[in-house]
C-alpha positions in Angstrom: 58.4 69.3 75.0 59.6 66.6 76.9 57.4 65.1 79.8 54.3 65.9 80.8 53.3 69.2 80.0 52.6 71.9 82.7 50.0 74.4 82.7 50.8 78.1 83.7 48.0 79.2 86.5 47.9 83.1 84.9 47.8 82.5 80.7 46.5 78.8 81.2 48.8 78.0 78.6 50.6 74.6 78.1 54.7 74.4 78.5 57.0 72.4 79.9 59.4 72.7 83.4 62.2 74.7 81.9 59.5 77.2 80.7 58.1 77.7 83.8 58.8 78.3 87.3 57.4 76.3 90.0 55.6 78.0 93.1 55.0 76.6 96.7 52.4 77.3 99.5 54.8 77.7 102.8 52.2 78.6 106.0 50.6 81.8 104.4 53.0 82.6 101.4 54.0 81.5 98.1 57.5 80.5 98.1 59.4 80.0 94.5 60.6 76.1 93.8 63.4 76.6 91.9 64.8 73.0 91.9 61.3 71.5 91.9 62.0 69.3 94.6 60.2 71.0 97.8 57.0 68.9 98.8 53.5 70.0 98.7 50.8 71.2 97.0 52.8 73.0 94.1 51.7 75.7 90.7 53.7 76.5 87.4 53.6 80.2 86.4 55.4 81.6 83.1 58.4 83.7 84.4 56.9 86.6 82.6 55.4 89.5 84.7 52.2 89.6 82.6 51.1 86.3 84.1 52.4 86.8 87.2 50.0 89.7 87.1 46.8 87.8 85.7 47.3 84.9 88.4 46.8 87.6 91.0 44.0 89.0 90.1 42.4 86.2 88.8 43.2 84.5 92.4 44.9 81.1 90.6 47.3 81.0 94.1 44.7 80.7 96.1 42.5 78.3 94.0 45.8 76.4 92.6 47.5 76.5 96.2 44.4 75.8 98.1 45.0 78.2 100.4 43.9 82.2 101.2 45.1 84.6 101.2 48.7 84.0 100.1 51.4 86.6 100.2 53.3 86.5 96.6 55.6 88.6 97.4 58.8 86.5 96.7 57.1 85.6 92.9 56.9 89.3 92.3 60.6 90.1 93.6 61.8 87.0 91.6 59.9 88.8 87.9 60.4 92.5 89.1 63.5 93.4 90.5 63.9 96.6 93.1 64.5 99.4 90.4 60.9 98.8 89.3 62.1 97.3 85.7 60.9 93.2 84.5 63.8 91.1 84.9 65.4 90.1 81.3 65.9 86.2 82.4 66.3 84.0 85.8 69.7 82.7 84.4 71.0 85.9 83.9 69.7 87.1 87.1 71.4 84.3 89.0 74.4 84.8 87.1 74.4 81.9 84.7 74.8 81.5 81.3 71.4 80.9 78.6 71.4 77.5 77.7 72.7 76.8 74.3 75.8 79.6 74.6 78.6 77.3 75.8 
């Protein structure tokens, strides 16, 4: 893990940015980061649906985000797609190659 580790809001766990995905309060939703480069207040969630799931109910936007209620809807579309199933990868999703398979 290079740099300073990153803590995921719904398993808590440790990781670093290319584990993670980075999540942004933008007026009264939560608005996915994917370059890391938008300012403000910012979170780290796993891109796995179970945390996605824990932060919600748990309420880590809001505490995290300092901010309530937040609308996560763009998190949600970003781990579950429209036909209901749990995306397999953001790469693959946006049409890029896994790293390491050149």
């Amino acid at each position: 893990m290079t740099g300073r580790p990153r803590t995921c809001i719904g398993c808590r766990l440790k990781g670093s940015r290319m584990e993670m995905v980075r999540v942004v309060r933008r007026e009264s939703a939560v608005v996915v980061d994917s370059r890391g480069t938008m300012q403000g207040r910012g979170a780290w969630v796993h891109p796995d649906l179970s945390c996605l799931k824990r932060a919600v109910r748990s309420r880590a936007f809001e505490r995290a985000l300092k901010a309530a209620p937040l609308d996560t809807g763009a998190v949600e579309e970003l781990l579950v797609p429209s036909d209901g199933n749990p995306s397999e990868s953001r790469d693959k999703k946006a049409g890029r190659d896994p790293m390491g398979t050149r």
